[in-house]
C-alpha positions in Angstrom: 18.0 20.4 -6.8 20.2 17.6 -6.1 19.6 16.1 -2.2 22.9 16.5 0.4 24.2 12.9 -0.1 26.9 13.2 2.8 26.9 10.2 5.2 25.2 10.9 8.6 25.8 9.7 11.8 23.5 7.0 13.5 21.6 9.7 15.4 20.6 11.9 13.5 17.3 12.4 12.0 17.2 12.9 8.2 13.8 14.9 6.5 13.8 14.6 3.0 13.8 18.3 1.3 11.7 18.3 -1.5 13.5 21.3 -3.4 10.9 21.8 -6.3 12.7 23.7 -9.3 12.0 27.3 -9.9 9.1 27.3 -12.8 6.0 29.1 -12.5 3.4 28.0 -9.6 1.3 25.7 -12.2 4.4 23.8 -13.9 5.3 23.1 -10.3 2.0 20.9 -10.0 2.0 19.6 -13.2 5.4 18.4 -13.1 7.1 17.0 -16.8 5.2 17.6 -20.1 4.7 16.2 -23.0 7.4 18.4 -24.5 10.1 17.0 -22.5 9.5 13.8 -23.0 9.1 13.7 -27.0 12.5 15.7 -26.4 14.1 13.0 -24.3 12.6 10.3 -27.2 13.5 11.9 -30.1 17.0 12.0 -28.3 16.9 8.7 -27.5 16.0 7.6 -31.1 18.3 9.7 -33.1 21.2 8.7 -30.7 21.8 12.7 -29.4 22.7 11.7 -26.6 24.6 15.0 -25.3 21.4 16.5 -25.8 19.8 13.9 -23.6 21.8 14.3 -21.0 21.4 18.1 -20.9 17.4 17.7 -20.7 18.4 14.8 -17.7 20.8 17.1 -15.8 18.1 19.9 -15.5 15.8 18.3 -13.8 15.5 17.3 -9.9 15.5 13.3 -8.9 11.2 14.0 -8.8 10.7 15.1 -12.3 13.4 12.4 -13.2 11.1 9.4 -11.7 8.3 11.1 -13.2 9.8 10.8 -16.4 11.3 7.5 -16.2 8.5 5.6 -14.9 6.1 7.2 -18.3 9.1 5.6 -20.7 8.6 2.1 -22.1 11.1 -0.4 -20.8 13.0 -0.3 -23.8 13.5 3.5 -23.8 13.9 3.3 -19.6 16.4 1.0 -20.1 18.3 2.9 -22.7 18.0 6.4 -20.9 19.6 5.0 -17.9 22.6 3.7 -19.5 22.8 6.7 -21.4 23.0 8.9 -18.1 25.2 6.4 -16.6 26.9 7.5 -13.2 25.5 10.9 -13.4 21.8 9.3 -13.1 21.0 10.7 -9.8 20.6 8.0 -6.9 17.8 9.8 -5.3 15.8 9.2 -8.0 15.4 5.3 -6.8 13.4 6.0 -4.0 11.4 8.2 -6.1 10.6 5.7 -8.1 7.7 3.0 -8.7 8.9 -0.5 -7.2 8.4 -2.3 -10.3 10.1 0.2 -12.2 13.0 0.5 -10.0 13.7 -3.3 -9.7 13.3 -3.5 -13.8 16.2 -0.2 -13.5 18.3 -2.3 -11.1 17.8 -5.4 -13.1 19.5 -3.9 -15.9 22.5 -2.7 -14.1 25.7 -4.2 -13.3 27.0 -4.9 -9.7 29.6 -1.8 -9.6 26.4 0.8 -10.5 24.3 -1.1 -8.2 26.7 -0.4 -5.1 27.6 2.9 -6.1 24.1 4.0 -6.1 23.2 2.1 -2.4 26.1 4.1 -1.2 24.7 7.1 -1.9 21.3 6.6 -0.3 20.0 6.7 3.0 19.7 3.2 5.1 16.2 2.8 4.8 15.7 3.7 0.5 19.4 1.2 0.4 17.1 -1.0 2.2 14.3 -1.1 0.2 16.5 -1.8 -3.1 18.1 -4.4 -1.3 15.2 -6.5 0.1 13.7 -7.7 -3.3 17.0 -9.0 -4.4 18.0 -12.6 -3.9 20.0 -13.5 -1.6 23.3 -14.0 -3.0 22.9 -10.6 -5.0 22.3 -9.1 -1.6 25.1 -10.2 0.1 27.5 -9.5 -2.7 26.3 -5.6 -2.4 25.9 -5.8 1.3 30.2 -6.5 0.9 31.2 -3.6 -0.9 28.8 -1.1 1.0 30.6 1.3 3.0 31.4 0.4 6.9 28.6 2.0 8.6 25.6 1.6 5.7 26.7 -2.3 5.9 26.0 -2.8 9.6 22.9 -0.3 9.2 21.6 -2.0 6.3 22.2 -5.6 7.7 20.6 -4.7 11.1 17.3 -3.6 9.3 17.4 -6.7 6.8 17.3 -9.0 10.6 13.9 -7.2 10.9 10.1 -8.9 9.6 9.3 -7.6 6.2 7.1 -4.7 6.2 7.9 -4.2 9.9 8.7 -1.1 11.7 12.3 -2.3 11.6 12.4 -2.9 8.1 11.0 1.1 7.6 12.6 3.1 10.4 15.5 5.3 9.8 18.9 5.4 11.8 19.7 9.1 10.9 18.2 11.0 13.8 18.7 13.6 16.6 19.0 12.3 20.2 20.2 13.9 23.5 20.7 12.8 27.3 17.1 14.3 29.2 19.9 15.4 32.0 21.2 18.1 29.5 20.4 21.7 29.8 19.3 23.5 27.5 22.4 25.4 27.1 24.1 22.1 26.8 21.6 21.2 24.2 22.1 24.5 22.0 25.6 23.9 22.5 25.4 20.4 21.1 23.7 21.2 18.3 25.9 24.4 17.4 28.8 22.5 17.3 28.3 18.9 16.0 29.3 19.1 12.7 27.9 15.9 11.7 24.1 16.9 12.6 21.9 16.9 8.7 21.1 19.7 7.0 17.0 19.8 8.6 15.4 18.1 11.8 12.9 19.5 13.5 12.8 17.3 16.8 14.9 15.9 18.9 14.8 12.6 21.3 15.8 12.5 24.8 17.2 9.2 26.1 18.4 8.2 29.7 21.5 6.5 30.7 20.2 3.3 29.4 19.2 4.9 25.4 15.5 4.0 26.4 13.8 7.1 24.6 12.4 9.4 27.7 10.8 12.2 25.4 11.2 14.7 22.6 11.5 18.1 22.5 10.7 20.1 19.2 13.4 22.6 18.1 11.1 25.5 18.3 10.1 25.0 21.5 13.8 24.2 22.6 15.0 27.6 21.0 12.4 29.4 23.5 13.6 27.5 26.7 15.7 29.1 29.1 19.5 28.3 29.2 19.0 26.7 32.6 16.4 24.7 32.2 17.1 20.7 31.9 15.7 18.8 29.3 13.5 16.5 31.3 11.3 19.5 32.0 10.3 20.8 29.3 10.3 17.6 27.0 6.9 16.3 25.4 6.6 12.6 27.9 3.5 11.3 26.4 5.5 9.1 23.7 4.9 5.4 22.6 7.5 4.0 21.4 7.3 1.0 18.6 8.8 -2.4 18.7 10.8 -3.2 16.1 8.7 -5.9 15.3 5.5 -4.2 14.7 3.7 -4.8 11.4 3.8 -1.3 9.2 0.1 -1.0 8.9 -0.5 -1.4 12.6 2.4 1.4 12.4 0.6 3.6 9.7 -2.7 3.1 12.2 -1.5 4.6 15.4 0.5 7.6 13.1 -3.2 8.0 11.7 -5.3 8.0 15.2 -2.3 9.7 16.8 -1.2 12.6 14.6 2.1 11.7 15.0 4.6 13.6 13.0 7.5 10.8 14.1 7.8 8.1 16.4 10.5 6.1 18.7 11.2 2.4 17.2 13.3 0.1 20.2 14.8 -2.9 20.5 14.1 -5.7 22.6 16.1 -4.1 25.3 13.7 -1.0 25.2 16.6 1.3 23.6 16.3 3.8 20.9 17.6 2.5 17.6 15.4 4.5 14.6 12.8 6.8 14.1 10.1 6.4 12.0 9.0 9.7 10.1 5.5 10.9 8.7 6.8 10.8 5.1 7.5 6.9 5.2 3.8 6.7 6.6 2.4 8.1 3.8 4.0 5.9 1.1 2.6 2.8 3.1 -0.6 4.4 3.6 -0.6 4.9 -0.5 1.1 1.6 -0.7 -1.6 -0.6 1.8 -4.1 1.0 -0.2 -3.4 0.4 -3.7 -2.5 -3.4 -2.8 -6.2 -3.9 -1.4 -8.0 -2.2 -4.2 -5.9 -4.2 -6.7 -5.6 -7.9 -4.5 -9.9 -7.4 -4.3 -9.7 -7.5 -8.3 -7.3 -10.1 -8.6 -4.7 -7.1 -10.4 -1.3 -6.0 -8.6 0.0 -2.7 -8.5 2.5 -1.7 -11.2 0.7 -3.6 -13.3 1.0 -0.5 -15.6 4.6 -1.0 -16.2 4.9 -4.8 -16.4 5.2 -6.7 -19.9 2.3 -8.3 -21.0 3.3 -11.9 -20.2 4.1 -11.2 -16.7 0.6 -10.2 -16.5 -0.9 -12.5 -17.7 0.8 -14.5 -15.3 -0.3 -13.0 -12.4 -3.6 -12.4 -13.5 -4.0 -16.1 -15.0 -4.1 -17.2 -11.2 -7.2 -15.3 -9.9 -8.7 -16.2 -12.9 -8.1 -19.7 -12.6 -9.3 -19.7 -9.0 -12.6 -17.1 -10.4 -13.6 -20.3 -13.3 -13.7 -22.8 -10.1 -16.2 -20.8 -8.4 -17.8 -20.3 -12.0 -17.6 -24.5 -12.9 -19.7 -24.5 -8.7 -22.6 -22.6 -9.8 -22.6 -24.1 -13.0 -23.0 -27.6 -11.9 -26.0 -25.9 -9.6 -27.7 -25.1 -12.5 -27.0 -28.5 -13.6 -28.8 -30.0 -10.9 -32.0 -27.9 -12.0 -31.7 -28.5 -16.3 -34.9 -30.8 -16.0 -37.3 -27.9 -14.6 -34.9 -25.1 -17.3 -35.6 -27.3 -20.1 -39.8 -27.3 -19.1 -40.1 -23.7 -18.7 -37.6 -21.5 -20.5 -38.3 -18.4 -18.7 -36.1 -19.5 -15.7 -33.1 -19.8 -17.6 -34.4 -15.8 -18.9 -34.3 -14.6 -15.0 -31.9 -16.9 -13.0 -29.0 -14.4 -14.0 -30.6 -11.7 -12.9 -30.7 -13.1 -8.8 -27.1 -13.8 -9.3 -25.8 -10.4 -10.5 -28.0 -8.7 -8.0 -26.1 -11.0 -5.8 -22.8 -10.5 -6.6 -23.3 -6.4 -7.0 -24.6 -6.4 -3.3 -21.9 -8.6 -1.7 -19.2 -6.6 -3.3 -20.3 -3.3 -1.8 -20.2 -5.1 1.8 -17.0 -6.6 0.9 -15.3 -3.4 0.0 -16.6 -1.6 3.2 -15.6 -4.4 5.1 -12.5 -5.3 3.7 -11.1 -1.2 4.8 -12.6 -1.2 7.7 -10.0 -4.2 8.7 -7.1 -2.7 7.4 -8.2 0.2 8.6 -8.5 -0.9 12.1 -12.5 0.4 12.4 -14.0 -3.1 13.0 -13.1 -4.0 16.1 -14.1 -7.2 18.8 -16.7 -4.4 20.4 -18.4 -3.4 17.0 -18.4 -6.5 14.8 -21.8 -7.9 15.8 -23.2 -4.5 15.4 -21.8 -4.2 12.0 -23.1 -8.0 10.8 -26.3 -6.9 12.2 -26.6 -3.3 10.1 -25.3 -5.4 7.0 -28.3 -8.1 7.8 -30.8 -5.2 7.4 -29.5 -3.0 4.7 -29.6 -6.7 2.7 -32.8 -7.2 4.0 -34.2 -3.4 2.6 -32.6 -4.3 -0.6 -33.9 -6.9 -0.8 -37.3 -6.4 0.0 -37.4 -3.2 -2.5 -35.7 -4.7 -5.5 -37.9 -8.1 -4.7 -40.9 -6.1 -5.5 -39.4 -3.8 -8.9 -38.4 -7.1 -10.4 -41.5 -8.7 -9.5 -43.2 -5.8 -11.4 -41.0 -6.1 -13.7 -41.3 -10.2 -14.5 -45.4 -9.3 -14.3 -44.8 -6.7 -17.0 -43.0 -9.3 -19.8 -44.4 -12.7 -18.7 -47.8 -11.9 -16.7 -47.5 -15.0 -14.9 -48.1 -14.7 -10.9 -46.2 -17.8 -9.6 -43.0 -16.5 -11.6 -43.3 -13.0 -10.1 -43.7 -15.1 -6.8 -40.8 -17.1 -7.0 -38.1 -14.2 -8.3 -39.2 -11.9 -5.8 -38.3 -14.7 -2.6 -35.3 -15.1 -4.5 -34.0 -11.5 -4.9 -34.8 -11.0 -1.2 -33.4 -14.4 0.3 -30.1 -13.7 -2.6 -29.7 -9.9 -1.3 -29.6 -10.9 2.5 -27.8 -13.7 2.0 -25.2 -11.9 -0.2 -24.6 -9.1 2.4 -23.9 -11.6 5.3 -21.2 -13.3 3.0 -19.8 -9.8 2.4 -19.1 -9.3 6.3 -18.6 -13.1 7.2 -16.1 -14.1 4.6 -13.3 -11.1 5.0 -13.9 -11.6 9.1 -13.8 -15.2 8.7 -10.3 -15.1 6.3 -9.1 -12.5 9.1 -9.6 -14.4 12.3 -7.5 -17.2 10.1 -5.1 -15.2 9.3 -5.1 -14.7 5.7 -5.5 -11.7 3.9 -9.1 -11.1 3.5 -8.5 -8.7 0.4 -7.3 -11.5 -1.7 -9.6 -14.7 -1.2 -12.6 -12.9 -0.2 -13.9 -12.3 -4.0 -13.7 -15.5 -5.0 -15.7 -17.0 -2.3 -17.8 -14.0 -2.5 -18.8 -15.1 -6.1 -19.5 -18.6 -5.2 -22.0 -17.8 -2.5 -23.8 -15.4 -4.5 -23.9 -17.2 -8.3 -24.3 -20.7 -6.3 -26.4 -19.4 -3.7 -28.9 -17.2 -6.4 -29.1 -19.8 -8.2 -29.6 -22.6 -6.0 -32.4 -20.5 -4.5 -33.9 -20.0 -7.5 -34.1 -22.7 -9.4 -35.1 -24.9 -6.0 -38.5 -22.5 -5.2 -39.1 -22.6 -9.0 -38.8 -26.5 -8.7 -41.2 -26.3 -5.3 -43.8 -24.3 -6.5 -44.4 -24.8 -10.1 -43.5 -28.9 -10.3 
C-alpha cells in the first residue's frame, strides 16, 4: 500500500506506516520469491512489458526494493525505465545506497526531480547529498518552494550529523495551551499527517519545553495546561551532533524521538527511532566491513569498482607483509643453518595475528559503541594484558609439546614456547593500543587498525623468534 505522499507542513511529525500487503502471516516475513522474480525476468527478457508492470503495480515500495536490489544492474536498470513514472518514489529510501545512486545514475534530470518531490525532506536529502554539486543545485531549482528551503537548510548541516538526519515534519504546540486548546488544534488542522504519536511543547521563544504523548493527552482534563502534564526531562540535540553519538544516547536513553535545535536553542526537527535504526545497521556494517578492508554494498557493485576499492587495503596489507619480510631477512643466516625455524616461525605469527584480531574487534565496538570510556580504559588494557598473558602461557606449553613431539629437540621447544607467550601478550596489547591510539588522533580506528595490527604481530613474531633462536642456539 502506497505511502500518503501529500506535502506536510514544517511541524508536523511524519511516522512512516509500514502497510505490509495482505498475504498469509509467513509470506509476510518472507517477503518476494523466487516466483516473482523469474516472472519479472522472463518479462523483462521477452520484452512483456504490460505484464511487468502488472507484477510491479502489485507490490508495496518494500517488496519493490526487495526486488530491485536482488536484479543485476542490467535488468535494474531496464525494469526501472520500464515502470517509468509509475515506479513508486518511496521505494528510494527503501532502497540499498549503492543501489539507489546506480537507479538515480541512470535517470534523467525531469524523473530525478519528480521523484525528490514526492519524498519526505530527510529521504530528498539523502538522494541529494551523494550528488555533485552542480547536479544538486540544478534539482535543488526545480524542487517545490517549501522542500527547497527544507532540503537546503539540512544540506548546511555536517554530514552524518543530527541535522543532516532530522525530519521537519512534526507536531509542536505552545506549553501555555490547554488541553482543550490542544484537542482543538489537532481536530481541526487539516494539515496535521496521517500518524503521530507525540507532540512537542515550545515556549514563546520555539525552545522545546517538553512533550506530551497523545495517549496521555487524550486522558487529560480539558482544563488542564500543557506545562503540567508534559514529560520535562528532554535533551534536546544540536544540530551539529555526530549521528553515532545520536544513535548512542537513543540507545542508553530509550528514546522513541528526540528534540534537534539550532544554535539559538529553537526547535527545528525531530529525530525519530526508525532513522536510529538504519544508522545503527548502517554504523555497524561499515565497521565490520572497514576492519576487512571490504565496503558495504559491495554485493551490488561491478567487479572493477571492487577491485578498486579493495586494491587499496591490499596495497597498504603487502607493505606490512614486505616489513616482516625484510625481518625474516635479517635472520636468513641462522634459517639457512637450521631449517626447522623456517618450519615453526609461521606458526608465532598466525597465533599472533588470530589473538590481536579478537582484541581488535572487541575494542574497536566498544569505541563506537561508547563502552570504553576515560574511567575504564586502563582497566580494560590491563584485562587484555592478562587474558594475552593466559594465552599465552597455555598455548606456549601445547606447542612446546607439540615441537617436542616432531623434532625432540629441547632448546627448540624452549625457544617457541618464549615466543608464543611474548607474541600472544604482545599481540593483545596492540589489539587495545592501536584502535585507542588511532582514536585519540582522530582517525577511524576501524580502518587503519588491521593493518598495523598485522605488522606488529607477523614483524613482532617473527622478530622474537628468530632473535631468541639466534641467542640461544648460535
Amino acid at each position: 500500500m502506497k505511502k500518503n505522499l501529500k506535502k506536510h507542513r514544517p511541524g508536523s511529525q511524519l511516522n512512516k506506516k509500514h502497510n505490509l500487503p495482505k498475504k498469509s502471516h509467513q509470506e509476510q516475513f518472507l517477503g518476494i520469491g523466487p516466483k516473482i522474480i523469474n516472472s519479472i525476468l522472463i518479462g523483462l527478457h521477452e520484452e512483456d512489458y504490460i505484464h511487468v508492470r502488472k507484477i510491479a503495480d502489485g507490490l508495496d515500495e518494500y517488496e519493490l526494493a526487495s526486488l530491485l536490489e536482488s536484479l543485476s544492474i542490467h535488468d535494474r536498470q531496464k525494469l526501472v525505465e520500464v515502470l517509468g513514472n509509475r515506479l513508486n518514489p518511496e521505494v528510494f529510501p527503501e532502497l540499498n545506497d549503492v543501489v539507489q545512486e546506480q537507479i538515480i545514475d541512470s535517470m534523467d534530470e525531469k524523473q530525478i526531480v519528480h521523484i525528490v518531490n514526492e519524498l519526505d525532506s530527510d529521504d530528498a536529502v539523502e538522494i541529494l547529498e551523494h550528488m555533485d554539486d552542480d547536479e544538486q543545485k540544478k534539482i535543488i531549482r526545480q524542487l517545490s518552494p517549501e522542500l527547497k528551503v527544507q532540503v537546503q537548510s539540512s544540506l548546511s548541516y555536517p554530514e552524518d550529523s543530527a541535522g543532516r538526519i532530522m525530519e521537519r515534519q512534526f507536531v509542536s504546540m505552545p506549553d501555555d495551551w490547554t488541553v482543550k486548546e490542544a484537542k482543538k488544534f489537532l481536530l481541526n488542522d487539516e494539515n496535521l499527517p496521517d500518524e503521530f504519536y507525540t507532540v512537542f511543547l515550545t515556549d514563546e521563544k520555539m525552545r522545546p519545553t517538553g512533550e506530551i504523548t497523545l495517549d496521555k493527552l487524550l486522558r487529560a482534563k480539558a482544563s488542564e495546561k500543557l506545562s503540567d502534564i508534559m514529560d520535562g526531562e528532554i535533551v534536546p540535540l544540536s544540530v551539529d551532533t555526530d549521528q553515532e553519538e545520536v544513535a548512542h544516547m537513543f540507545r542508553e536513553y530509550g528514546w522513541k524521538s528526540a528534540e534537534v535545535v539550532d544554535a539559538n536553542g529553537r526547535l527545528i526537527g525531530v529525530i525519530n527511532l526508525d532513522s536510529i535504526v538504519d544508522i545503527i545497521h548502517e554504523e555497524a556494517s561499515e565497521d565490520i566491513m572497514l576492519l576487512s578492508g571490504a565496503e558495504e554494498g559491495d554485493v551490488y557493485k561491478s567487479p572493477f569498482s571492487i577491485f578498486r576499492s579493495r586494491s587499496v587495503w591490499l596495497i597498504t596489507n603487502l607493505f606490512a607483509t614486505i616489513l616482516a619480510s625484510s625481518v625474516v631477512k635479517g635472520f636468513q643466516d641462522i634459517i639457512a643453518q637450521l631449517s626447522v625455524l623456517a618450519v615453526l616461525m609461521p606458526i608465532v605469527a598466525s597465533m599472533g595475528g588470530t589473538t590481536g584480531n579478537q582484541t581488535l574487534a572487541v575494542v574497536v565496538r566498544a569505541i563506537a559503541t561508547k563502552e570504553l570510556t576515560s574511567q575504564n580504559t586502563l582497566r580494560m588494557i590491563l584485562k587484555e594484558f592478562l587474558v594475552g598473558l593466559m594465552n599465552g602461557m597455555l598455548f606456549a606449553g601445547l606447542i612446546a609439546l607439540v615441537t617436542w613431539f616432531l623434532f625432540h629437540n629441547e632448546t627448540i621447544c624452549l625457544i617457541i614456547a618464549l615466543a608464543m607467550l611474548c607474541n600472544l601478550t604482545l599481540a593483545s596489547l596492540a589489539g587495545i593500543l592501536i584502535p585507542l591510539i588511532l582514536n585519540k588522533c582522530k582517525a577511524d580506528p576501524a580502518i587503519s587498525s588491521g593493518v598495523f595490527l598485522i605488522a606488529c604481530t607477523d614483524s613482532g613474531g617473527y622478530f622474537v623468534f628468530l632473535g631468541l633462536a639466534k641467542l640461544l642456539l648460535f
